[in-house]
C-alpha positions as CSV (number, residue, x, y, z in Angstrom):
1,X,15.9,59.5,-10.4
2,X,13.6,58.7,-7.9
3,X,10.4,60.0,-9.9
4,X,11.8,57.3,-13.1
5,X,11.7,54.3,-10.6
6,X,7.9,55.1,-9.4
7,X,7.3,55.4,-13.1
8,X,9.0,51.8,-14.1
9,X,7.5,50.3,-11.0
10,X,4.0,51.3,-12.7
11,X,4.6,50.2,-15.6
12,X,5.8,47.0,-14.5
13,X,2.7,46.5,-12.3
14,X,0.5,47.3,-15.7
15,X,2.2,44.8,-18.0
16,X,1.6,42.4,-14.9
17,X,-1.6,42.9,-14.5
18,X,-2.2,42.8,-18.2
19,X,-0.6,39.5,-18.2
20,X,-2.7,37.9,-15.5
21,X,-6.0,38.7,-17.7
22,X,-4.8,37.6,-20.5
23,X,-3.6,34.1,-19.0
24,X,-7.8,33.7,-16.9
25,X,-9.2,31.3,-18.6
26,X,-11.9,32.7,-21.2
27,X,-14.6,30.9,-18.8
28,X,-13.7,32.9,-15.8
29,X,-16.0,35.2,-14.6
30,X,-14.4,39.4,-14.0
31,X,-17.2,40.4,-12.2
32,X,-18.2,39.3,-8.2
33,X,-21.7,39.5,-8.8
34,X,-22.2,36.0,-10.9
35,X,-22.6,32.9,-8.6
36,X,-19.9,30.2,-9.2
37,X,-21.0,26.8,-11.0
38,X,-20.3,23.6,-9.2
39,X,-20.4,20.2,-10.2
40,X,-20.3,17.4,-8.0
41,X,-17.6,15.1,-9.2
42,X,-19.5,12.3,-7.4
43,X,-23.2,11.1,-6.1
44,X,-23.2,11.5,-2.0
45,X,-24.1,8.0,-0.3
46,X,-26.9,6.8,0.3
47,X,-27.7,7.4,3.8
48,X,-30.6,3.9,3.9
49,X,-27.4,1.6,2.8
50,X,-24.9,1.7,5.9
51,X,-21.5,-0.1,5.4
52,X,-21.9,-3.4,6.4
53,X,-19.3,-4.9,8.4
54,X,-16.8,-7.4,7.1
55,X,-17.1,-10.6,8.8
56,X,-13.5,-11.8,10.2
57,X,-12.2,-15.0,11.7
58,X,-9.1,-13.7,14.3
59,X,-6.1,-17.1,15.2
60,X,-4.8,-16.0,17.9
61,X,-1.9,-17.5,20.4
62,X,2.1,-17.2,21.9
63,X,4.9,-18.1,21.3
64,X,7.5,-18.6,24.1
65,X,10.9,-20.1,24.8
66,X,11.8,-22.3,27.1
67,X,13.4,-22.4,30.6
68,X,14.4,-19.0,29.3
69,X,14.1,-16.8,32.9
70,X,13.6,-13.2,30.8
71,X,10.7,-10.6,31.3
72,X,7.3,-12.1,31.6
73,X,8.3,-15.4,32.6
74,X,6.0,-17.7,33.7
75,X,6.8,-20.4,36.2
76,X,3.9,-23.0,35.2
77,X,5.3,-24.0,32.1
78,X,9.4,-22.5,31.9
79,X,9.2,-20.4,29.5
80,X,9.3,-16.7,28.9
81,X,7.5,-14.9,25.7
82,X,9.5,-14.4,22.6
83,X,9.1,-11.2,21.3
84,X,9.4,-11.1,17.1
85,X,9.0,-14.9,16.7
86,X,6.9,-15.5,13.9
87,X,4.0,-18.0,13.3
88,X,2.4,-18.8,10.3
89,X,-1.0,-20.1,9.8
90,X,-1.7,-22.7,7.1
91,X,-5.5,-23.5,6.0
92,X,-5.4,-26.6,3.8
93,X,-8.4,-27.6,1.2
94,X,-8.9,-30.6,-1.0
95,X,-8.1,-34.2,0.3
96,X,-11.4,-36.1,1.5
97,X,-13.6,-38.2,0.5
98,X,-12.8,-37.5,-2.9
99,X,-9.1,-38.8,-2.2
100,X,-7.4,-36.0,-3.9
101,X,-4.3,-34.2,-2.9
102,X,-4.8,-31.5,0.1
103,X,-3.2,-28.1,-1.2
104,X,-3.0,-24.7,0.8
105,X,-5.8,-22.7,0.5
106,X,-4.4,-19.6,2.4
107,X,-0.4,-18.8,3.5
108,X,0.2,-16.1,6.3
109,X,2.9,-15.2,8.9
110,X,2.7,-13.0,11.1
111,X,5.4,-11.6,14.2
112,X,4.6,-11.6,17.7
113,X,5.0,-8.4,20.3
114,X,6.9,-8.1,23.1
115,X,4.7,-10.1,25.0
116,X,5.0,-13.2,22.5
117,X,1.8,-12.6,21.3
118,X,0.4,-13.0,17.6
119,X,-2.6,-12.0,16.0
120,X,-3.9,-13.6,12.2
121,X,-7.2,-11.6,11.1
122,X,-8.5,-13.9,7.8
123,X,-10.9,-12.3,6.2
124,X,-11.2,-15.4,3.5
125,X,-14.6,-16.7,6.1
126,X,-15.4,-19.2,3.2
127,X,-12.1,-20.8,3.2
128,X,-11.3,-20.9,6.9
129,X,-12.5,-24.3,8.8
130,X,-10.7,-25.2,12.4
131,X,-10.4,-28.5,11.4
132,X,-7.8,-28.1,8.1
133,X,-6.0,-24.9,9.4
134,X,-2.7,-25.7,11.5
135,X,-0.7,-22.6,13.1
136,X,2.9,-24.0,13.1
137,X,6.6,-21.8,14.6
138,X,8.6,-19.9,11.5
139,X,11.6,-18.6,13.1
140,X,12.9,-17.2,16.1
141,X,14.4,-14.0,16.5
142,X,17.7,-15.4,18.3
143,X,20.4,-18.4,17.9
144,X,19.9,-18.6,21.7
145,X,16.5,-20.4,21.2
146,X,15.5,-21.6,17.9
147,X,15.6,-25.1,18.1
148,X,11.5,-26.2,18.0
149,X,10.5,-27.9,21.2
150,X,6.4,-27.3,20.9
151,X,5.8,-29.0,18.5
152,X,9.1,-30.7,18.7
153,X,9.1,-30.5,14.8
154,X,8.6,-27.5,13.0
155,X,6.8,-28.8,10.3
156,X,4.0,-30.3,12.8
157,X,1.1,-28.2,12.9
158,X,-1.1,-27.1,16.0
159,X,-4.3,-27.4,15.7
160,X,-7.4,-25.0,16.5
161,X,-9.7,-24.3,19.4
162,X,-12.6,-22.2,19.5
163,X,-13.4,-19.8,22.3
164,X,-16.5,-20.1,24.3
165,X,-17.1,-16.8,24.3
166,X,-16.7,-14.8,21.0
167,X,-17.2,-17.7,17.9
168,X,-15.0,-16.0,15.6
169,X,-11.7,-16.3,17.9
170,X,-9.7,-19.2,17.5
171,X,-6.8,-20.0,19.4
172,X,-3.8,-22.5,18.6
173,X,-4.7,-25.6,21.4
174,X,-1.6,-25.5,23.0
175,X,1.5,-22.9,23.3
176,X,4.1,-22.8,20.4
177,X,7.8,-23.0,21.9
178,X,11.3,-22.6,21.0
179,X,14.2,-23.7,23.1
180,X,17.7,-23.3,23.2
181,X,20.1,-25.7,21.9
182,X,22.2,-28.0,23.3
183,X,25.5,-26.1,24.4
184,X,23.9,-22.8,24.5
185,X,22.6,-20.5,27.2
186,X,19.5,-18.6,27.6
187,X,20.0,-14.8,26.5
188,X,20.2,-12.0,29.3
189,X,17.4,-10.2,27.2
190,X,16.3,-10.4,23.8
């Protein structure tokens, strides 16, 4: 019995062997001694044409709620940062001397971190100008203060400033804030 299993086993492993060279392709090589072909599938860089850097105008700025005593508050100006506020950053074209209707160029929103900060990278250069872009409050993150207080209005934009150090950094001019409603109390945390 023992002798008729070694002699199925072999014969199984010669039908599989005989199966595996019949499926190779008719291309492949049986023998170890022929080098393999290779194609490259694509030209390599060129190493005289480095990757040029993509130029990038970063709006920058916080959002913060007022007379809100929560982590990070700060004393100057009653408020503490809002973490997941959003802003939204508005760049406007048209208008002028040509007396035609302004129209958004560019649309983009954008939440802060737990430090209230938020971060727009535009990498539109051509379309971005301080003087028609506008960073205005979307929402806040809690019925405990979402009622606009800087600008007082929500649909009142604030404008640009430049920094004096790196000329691709803008920064809103002053903070954006929320506060909380009449009636309603600051949360303990957010």
């Amino acid at each position: 019995m023992v002798s008729m299993i070694k002699i199925h086993g072999a014969g199984v492993a010669a039908v599989a062997v005989l199966l595996l060279v019949a499926m190779l392709p008719s291309h492949a090589s049986t023998t170890m001694d022929e080098p393999a072909v290779y194609k490259h599938a694509a030209p390599a860089p060129s190493p005289t044409s480095p990757a040029k850097a993509q130029p990038v105008i970063m709006v920058q700025g916080v959002i913060f709620c007022k007379t809100c005593k929560l982590p990070g508050y700060n004393r100057d100006i009653d408020a503490s940062p809002l973490p997941n506020a959003t802003a939204k950053l508005v760049c406007y074209g048209g208008g002028g001397k040509s007396g035609g209707a302004y129209r958004v160029l560019n649309m983009t929103s954008t939440p802060t971190d737990k430090t209230g900060y938020f971060l727009f990278m535009v990498y539109d250069v051509a379309m971005f100008s301080r003087e028609s872009c506008r960073v205005y409050l979307r929402t806040s993150p809690t019925a405990h203060c979402d009622a606009p207080s800087l600008p007082a209005d929500a649909s009142l934009g604030i404008i640009l400033e430049q920094s004096e150090k790196k000329k691709n950094v803008y920064s809103s001019k002053s903070v954006l804030m929320y506060a909380p409603r009449k009636g309603r109390k600051c949360p303990r945390h957010y």
